[in-house]
C-alpha positions in Angstrom: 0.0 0.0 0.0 2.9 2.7 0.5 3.4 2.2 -3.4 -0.3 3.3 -4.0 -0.1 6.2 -1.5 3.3 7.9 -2.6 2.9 7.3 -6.2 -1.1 8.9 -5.3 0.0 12.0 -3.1 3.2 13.0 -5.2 1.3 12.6 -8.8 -1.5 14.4 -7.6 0.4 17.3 -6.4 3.2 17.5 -9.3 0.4 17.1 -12.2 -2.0 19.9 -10.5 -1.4 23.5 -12.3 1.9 21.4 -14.2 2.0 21.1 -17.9 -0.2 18.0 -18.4 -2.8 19.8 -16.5 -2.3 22.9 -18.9 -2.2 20.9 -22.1 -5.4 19.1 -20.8 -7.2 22.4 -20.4 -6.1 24.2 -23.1 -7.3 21.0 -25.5 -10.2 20.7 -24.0 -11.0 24.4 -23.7 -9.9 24.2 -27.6 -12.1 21.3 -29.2 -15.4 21.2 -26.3 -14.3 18.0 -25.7 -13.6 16.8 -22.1 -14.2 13.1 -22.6 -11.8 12.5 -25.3 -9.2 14.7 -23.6 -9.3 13.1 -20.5 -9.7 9.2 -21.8 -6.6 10.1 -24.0 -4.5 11.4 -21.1 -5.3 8.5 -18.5 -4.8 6.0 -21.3 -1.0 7.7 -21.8 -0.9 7.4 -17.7 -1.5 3.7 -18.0 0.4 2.4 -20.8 3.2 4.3 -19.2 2.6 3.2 -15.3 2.2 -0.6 -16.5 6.1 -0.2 -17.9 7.0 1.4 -15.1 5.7 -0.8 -12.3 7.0 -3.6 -14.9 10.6 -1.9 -14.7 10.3 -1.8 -10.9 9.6 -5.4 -10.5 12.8 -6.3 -12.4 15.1 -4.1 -11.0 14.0 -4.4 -7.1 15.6 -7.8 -6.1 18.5 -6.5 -7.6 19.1 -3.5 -5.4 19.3 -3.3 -1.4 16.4 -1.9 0.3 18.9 1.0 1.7 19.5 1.9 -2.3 15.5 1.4 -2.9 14.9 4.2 -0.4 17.5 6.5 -1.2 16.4 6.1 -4.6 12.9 7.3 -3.4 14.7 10.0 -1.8 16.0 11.3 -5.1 12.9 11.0 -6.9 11.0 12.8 -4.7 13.4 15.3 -4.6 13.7 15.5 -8.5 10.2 15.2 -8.7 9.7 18.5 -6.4 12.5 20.5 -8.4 10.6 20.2 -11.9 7.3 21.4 -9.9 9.7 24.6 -9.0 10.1 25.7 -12.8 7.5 27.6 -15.1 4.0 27.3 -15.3 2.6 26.2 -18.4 2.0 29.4 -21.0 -1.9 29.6 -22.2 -1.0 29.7 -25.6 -1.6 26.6 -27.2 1.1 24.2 -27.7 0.1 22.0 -31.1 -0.9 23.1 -34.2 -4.2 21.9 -36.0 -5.6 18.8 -35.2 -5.0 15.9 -37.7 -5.6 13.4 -35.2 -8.5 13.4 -33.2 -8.9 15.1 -30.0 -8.4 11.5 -28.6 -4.9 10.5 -30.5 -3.8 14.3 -29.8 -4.6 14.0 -25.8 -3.1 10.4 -26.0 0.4 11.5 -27.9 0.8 14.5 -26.1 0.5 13.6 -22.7 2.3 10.9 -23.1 5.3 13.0 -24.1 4.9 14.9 -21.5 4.7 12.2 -19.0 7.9 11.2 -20.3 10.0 14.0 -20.1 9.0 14.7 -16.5 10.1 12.4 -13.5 6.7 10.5 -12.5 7.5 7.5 -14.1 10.9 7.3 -12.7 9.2 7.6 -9.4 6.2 5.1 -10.2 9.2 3.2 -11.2 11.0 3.3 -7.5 7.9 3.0 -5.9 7.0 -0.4 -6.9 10.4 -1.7 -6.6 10.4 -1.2 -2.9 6.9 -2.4 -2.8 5.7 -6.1 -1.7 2.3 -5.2 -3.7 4.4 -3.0 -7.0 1.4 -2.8 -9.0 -0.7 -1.2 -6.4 1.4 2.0 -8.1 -0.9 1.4 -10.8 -4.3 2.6 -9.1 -2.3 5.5 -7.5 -0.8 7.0 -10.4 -4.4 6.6 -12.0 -6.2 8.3 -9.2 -3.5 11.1 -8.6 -3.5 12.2 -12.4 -7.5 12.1 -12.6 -7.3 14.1 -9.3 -5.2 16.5 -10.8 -7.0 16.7 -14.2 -10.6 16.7 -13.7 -10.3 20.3 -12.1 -8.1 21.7 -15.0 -10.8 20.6 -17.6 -13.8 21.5 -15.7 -13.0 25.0 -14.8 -12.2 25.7 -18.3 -8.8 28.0 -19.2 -10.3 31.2 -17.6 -11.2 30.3 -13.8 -8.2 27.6 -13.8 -5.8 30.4 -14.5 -7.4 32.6 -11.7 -5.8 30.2 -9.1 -2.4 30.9 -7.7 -0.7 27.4 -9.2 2.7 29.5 -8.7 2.3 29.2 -4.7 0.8 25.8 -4.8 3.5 24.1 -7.1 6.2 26.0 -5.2 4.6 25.0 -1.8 4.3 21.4 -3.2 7.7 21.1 -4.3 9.3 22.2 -1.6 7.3 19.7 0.5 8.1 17.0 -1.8 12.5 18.7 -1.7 12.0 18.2 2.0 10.5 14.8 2.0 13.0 13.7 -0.3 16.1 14.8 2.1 14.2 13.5 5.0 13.8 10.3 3.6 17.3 10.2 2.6 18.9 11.2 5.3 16.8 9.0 7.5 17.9 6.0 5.5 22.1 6.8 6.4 20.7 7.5 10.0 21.2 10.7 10.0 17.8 11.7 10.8 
C-alpha cells in the first residue's frame, strides 16, 4: 500500500497546475471536448505506469532496500524541483488537429509524462513495494485528481488560481521529504 499512496499523493500534487494539467485544459477548452481529452491522457498514464511498475519489478531484487529508499529519496526530490520551474503558457502548444482530439490528448500527454520524473518515481515506488502494481491505481487516481479540475474549470477560472504558490509550496514539501527520507535512511535523521 505505501506504493499506492506515494505514487497517489506525489502525482496528484506535481500534475495539479503542471504542464499536463495545462495541455489538458487548453485542449479541451480548444475542441469542447472533455471526454476524449481526459480518456486520451489516462490511457498515456496507464500504458506508461504498467512499464513502469514492470521496470520496478525487475530491478527491485536487484538492489538493497537502503538503495530502494535512497532512490525514493531522489525522486521525490527531482520530482519537487521540476514542480519549482515555469508554469505552463496559455497559448496553445500544437498546431491543428490531424488526429482526433483522442490521438492528440493520447500522444501529447504521453510525451509529456515522459519527459518529467513520474515515471521514474512510479518506477522506484513499486520496486520497494511487496504489492508493486498497487502503483498502478495511484498513479491513476492522482493524475485524474489533478485533471478533472483543470478541464472543468475551463482555461479562464483555472488560471485565476495561484498554481505558482501551490507548485512551489508542493515542491518544496516533496524537496523536504526527499532529504528526509534520505537522510533517515544513512541514520542521520
Amino acid at each position: 500500500m505505501d506504493a499506492l499512496m506515494i505514487v497517489l499523493v506525489v502525482t496528484l500534487l506535481s500534475q495539479a497546475g503542471g504542464r499536463l494539467s495545462g495541455f489538458a485544459e487548453r485542449l479541451a477548452e480548444r475542441t469542447g471536448r472533455a471526454m476524449p481529452v481526459l480518456a486520451g491522457v489516462m490511457l498515456a498514464q496507464g500504458i506508461l505506469a504498467v512499464v513502469a511498475i514492470r521496470i520496478g519489478i525487475m530491478l527491485g531484487p536487484q538492489v538493497t532496500p537502503e538503495t530502494r529508499t535512497l532512490l525514493l529519496a531522489v525522486a521525490l526530490t527531482l520530482v519537487g524541483i521540476g514542480m519549482m520551474g515555469r508554469l505552463p503558457r496559455p497559448g496553445s502548444p500544437f498546431g491543428s488537429v490531424h488526429l482526433g482530439v483522442f490521438g492528440i490528448a493520447t500522444l501529447g500527454a504521453g510525451w509529456i509524462l515522459l519527459m518529467e520524473s513520474g515515471p521514474v518515481l512510479i518506477a522506484i515506488a513499486a520496486a520497494r513495494s511487496p504489492l508493486p502494481w498497487a502503483a498502478w491505481p495511484g498513479a491513476m487516481l492522482g493524475l485524474a485528481g489533478a485533471l478533472l479540475p483543470a478541464i472543468l474549470l475551463g482555461t479562464r477560472e483555472w488560471r485565476r488560481l495561484a498554481w505558482r504558490a501551490i507548485r512551489v509550496f508542493g515542491g518544496a514539501a516533496l524537496i523536504l521529504s526527499g532529504i528526509i527520507v534520505g537522510l533517515s535512511v544513512k541514520g542521520l535523521i
